[in-house]
C-alpha positions as MATLAB code, in Angstrom:
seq = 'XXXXXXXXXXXXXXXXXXXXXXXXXXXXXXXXXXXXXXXXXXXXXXXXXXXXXXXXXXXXXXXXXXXXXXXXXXXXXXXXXXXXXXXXXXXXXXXXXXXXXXXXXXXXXXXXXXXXXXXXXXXXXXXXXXXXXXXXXXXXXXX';
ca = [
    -178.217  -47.476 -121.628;
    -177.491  -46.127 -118.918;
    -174.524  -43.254 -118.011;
    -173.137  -42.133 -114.673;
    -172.836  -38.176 -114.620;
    -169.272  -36.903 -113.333;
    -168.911  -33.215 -111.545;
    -166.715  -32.319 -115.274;
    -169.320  -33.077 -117.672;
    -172.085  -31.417 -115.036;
    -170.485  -28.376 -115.132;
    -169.555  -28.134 -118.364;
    -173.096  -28.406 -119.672;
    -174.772  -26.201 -117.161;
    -171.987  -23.107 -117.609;
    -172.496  -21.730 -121.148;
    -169.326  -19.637 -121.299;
    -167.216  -22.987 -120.469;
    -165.349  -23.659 -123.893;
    -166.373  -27.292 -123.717;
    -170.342  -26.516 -123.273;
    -171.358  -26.761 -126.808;
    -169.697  -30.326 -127.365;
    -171.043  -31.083 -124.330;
    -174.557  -30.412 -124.689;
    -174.520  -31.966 -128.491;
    -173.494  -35.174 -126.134;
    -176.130  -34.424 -124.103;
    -178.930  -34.399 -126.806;
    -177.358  -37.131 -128.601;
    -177.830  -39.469 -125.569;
    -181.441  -38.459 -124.781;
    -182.412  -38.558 -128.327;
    -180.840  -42.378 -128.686;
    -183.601  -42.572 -125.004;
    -180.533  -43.542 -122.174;
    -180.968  -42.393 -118.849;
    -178.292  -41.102 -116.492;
    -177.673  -41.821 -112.820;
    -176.322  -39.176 -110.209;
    -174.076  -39.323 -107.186;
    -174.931  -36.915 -104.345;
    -171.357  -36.271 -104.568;
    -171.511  -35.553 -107.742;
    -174.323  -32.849 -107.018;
    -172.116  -31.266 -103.821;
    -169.125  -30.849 -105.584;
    -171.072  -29.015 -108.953;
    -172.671  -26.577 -106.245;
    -169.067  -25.945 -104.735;
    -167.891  -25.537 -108.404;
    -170.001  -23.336 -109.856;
    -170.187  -20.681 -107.069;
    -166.326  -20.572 -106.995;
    -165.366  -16.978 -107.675;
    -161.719  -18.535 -108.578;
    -162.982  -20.406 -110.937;
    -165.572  -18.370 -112.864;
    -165.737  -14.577 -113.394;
    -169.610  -15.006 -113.097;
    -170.122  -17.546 -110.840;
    -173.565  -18.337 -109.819;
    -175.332  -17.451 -106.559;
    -175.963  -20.331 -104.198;
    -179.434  -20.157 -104.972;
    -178.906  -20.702 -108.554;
    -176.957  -22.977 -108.044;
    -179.001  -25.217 -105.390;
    -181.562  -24.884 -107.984;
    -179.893  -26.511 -111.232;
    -178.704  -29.158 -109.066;
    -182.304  -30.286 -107.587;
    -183.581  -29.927 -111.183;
    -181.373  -32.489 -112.297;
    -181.771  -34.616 -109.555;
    -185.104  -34.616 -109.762;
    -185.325  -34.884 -113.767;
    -187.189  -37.579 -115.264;
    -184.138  -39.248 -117.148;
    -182.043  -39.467 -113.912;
    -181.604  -42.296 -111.257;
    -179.702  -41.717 -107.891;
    -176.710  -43.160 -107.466;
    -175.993  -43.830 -103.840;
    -172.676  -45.578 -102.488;
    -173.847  -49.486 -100.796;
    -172.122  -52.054  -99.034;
    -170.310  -53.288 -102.035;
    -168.775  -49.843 -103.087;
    -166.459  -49.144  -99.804;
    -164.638  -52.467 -100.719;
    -164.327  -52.271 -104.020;
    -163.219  -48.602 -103.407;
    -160.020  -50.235 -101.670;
    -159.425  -53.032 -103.496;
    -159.094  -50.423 -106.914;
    -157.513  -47.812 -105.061;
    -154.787  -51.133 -104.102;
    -154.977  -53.090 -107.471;
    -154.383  -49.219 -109.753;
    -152.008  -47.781 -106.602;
    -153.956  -44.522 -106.552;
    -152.874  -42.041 -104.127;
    -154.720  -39.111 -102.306;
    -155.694  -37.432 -105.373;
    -157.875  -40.154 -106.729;
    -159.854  -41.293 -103.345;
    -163.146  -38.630 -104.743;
    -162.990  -40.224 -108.602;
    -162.327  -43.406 -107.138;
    -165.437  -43.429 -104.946;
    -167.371  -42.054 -107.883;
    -166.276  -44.799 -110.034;
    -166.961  -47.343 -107.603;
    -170.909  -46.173 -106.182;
    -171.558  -46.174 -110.064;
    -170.495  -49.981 -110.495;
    -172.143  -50.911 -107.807;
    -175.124  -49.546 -108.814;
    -174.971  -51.446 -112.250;
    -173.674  -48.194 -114.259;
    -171.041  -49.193 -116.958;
    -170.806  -45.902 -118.571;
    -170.081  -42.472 -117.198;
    -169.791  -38.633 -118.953;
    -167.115  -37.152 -117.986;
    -164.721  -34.160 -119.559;
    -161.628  -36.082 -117.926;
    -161.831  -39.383 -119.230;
    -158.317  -40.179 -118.044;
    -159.533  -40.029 -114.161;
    -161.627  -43.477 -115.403;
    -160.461  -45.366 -117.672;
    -157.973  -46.402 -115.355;
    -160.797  -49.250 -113.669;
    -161.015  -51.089 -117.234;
    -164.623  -51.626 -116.441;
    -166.344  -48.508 -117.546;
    -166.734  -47.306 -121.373;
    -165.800  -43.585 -120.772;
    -168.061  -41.049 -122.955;
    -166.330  -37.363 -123.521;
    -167.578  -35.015 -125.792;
];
């Protein structure tokens, strides 16, 4: 099978003194061991860069560099397929944002649920499951 990666579960795995990291990486192994694969947004990979170097949000946030560099290894890694947004996902975008009434607040989720559907993806990690379940079309995985 195949799982979607969201920004949450990214940066929860990556930062080890995030409270969530060891669930997260026992998700993680569990998934690799049972041989799924994961896609990734280029959204996904922007927003974990602007995350993780956040001095508001981290007392030891990492360096750009560092940074730049966990996000090209997972884009790069063997188990993960890029995601990218088609013709299909701008529509379908709109049409959940009208069908679930989602405001302002949702557009980034929103978009990150639809590229993934459109790109065949019915399952995506996250740490906020609430942000997807919302569609009705994607099994949500927390850990």
């Amino acid at each position: 099978m195949i799982h979607g990666i969201d920004t949450s579960f990214l940066v929860t795995v990556e930062v080890t003194g995030h409270p969530g990291h060891p669930s997260a990486r026992r998700l993680l192994g569990r998934l690799l061991a049972a041989g799924d694969s994961f896609a990734l947004a280029p959204q996904v990979l922007a927003e974990f860069v602007h995350v993780i170097t956040d001095e508001r949000r981290f007392a030891q946030p990492l360096a750009i560099a560092e940074a730049r560099e966990r996000a090209e290894r997972w884009w790069t890694a063997r188990e993960v397929v890029s995601a990218f947004p088609g013709e299909h996902t701008v529509p379908l975008l709109l049409a959940w944002l009208r069908e679930h009434a989602l405001g302002r607040k949702r557009l980034l989720d929103t978009l990150l649920a639809a590229t993934y559907f459109t790109n065949d993806v019915r399952s995506i990690v996250t740490t906020n499951q609430r942000d997807f379940r919302v569609f009705g079309r994607l099994s949500v995985l927390e850990p």
